[in-house]
C-alpha positions as CSV (number, residue, x, y, z in Angstrom):
1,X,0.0,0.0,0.0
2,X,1.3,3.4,-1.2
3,X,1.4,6.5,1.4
4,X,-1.4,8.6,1.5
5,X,0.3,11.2,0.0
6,X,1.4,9.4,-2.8
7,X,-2.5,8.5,-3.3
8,X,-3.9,11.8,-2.9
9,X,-0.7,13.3,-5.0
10,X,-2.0,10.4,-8.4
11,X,-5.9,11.1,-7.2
12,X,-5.5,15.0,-7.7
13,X,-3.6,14.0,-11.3
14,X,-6.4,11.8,-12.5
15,X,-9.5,14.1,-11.5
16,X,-7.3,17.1,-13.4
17,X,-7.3,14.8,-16.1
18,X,-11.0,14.1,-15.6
19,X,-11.8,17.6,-15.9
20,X,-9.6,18.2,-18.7
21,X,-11.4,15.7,-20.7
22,X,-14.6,16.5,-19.5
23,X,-14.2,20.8,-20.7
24,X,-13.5,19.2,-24.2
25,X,-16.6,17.2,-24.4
26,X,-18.0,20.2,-22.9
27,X,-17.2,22.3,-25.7
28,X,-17.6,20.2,-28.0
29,X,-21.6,19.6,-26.7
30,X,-21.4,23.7,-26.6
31,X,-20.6,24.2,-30.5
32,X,-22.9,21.3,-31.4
33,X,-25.6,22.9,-29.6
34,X,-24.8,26.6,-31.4
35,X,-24.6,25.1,-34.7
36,X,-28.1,23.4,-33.9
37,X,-29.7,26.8,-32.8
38,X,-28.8,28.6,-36.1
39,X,-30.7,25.7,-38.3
40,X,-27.5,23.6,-39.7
């Protein structure tokens, strides 16, 4: 078993990935949802 720092230090680098990942889907919902407003 790893230290608790250790864990928290690879938990806070996963959920920064997370939200990376998640602001792209994000904006990609965003644009998909402007194109749809104008009629495309």
């Amino acid at each position: 078993e790893k230290p608790i720092e250790i864990q928290a230090k690879e938990t806070a680098i996963k959920i920064d990935n997370y939200e990376e990942k998640l602001n792209k889907i994000l904006d990609a919902l965003e644009k998909l949802n402007l194109n749809q407003d104008k009629g495309e």
